[in-house]
Steps between C-alpha positions, in 0.01 A plus 500: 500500500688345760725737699829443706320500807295236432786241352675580824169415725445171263882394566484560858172263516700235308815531718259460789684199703176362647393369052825353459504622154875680545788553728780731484600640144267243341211511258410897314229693311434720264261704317445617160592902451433493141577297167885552557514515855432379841564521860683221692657418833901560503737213496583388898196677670263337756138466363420602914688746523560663193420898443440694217918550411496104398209565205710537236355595156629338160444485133388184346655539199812494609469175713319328199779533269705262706255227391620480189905517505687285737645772707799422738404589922711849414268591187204416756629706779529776285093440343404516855670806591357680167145413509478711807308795424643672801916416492552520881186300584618126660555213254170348363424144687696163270149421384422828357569363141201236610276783600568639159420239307188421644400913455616465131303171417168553725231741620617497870549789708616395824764182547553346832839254535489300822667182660177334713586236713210299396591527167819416457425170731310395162751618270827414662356147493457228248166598377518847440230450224252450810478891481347509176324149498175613603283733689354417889214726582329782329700796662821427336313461142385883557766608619822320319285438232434114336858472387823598617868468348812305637851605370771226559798585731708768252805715590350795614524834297513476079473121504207497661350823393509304195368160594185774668466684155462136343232340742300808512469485114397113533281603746307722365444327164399195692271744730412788335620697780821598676601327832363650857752269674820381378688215761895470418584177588802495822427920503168645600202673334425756268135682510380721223201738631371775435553720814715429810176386685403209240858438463567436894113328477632259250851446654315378833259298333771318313669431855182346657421310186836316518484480887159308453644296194789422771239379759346269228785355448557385858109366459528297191508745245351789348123465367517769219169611355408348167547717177162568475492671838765689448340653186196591689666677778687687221194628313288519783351908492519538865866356496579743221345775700652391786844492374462850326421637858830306673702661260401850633500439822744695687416354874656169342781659622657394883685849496 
């Protein structure tokens, strides 16, 4: 299980200035305590710099139930400020109701939120689809897997909590599996992993996969592999095997 120490290390390798994945107060991350809980950066506090004060711990119940009512910003002030588990911790990050979501509707166990440069190049443009239109080289198929999800600029908090709930669902009937990599259009990146090492594996992949899709672009255009590729790095035994092994790899960490 994933301990407060180690979401601490993980945000402090994604607040690293050198990946351009986060400055300041942006971008957070959780982990997954138990079925009703989980562990998130506070509201305000510096991925770099934060310490183990600005973890706060919440309840997902309590954030869920905001999904269905149309609360006023008071009513969700006050969810916030309950579904602390410890009353004096710091208020949970705006996106915890996100993070919640995403534990109540998938397998994950570790959730990475950042703002890469590269990224948001793509999807602060006019083809934000780009991110999802293909993949480029067999790395990013192991390790974002041969899908990923793009969310449509939406108000941040319940709306698009919601719009995130509804995707993932479409998703995963289309897929038969839940999301590794979620792009919100004009936002950032989500990254659902299963320890803070895969988790800051697949959050740097996804950067060099859209700094690479922006360097096709300025050479005519990205030559994605055909569908038949893609499959076969997908299914491939040593890619499986491969991929099993990243995701318990602890020196994928910069910390």
């Amino acid at each position: 299980m994933t301990t407060n120490l180690e979401l601490l290390d993980l945000c402090h390798d994604l607040g690293e200035p050198s990946l351009q994945l986060a400055i300041a107060a942006e971008g957070n991350a959780s982990f997954r305590i138990d079925s009703d809980a989980m562990a998130i950066k506070a509201s305000g506090s510096s991925l770099l710099t934060m310490q183990d004060e600005d973890i706060v711990e919440v309840r997902l119940s309590t954030l869920l139930a905001l999904l269905d009512a149309e609360p006023t910003d008071d009513q969700i002030h006050e969810a916030y400020q309950s579904s602390k588990i410890d009353p004096d911790a710091g208020k949970p990050s705006v996106e915890a109701i996100l993070h919640a979501i995403l534990y109540a509707t998938t397998n994950t166990s570790v959730i990475a939120h950042t703002h890469p440069v590269s990224i948001n190049a793509i999807g602060c443009s006019n083809h934000p689809e780009l991110l999802v239109s293909g993949s480029l080289f067999p790395d990013a198929i192991v390790m974002l897997g041969s899908a990923q999800l793009l969310i449509p600029y939406t108000d941040p908090g319940i709306p698009l909590a919601r719009a995130v709930r509804a995707g993932v669902q479409e998703f995963s009937d289309s897929e038969g599996t839940a999301p590794r990599v979620i792009y919100l259009a004009n936002h950032g990146l989500f990254v659902l992993a299963t320890s803070p090492s895969e988790a800051l594996q697949i959050t740097e992949m996804a950067n060099k996969n859209a700094t690479i899709l922006l360097g096709t672009l300025a050479a005519g255009g990205p030559n994605f592999l055909s569908p038949d590729h893609v499959r076969r790095i997908d299914s491939r035994p040593d890619e499986l095997y491969r991929r099993g092994k990243l995701a318990t790899d602890e020196r994928g960490s910069h910390g």
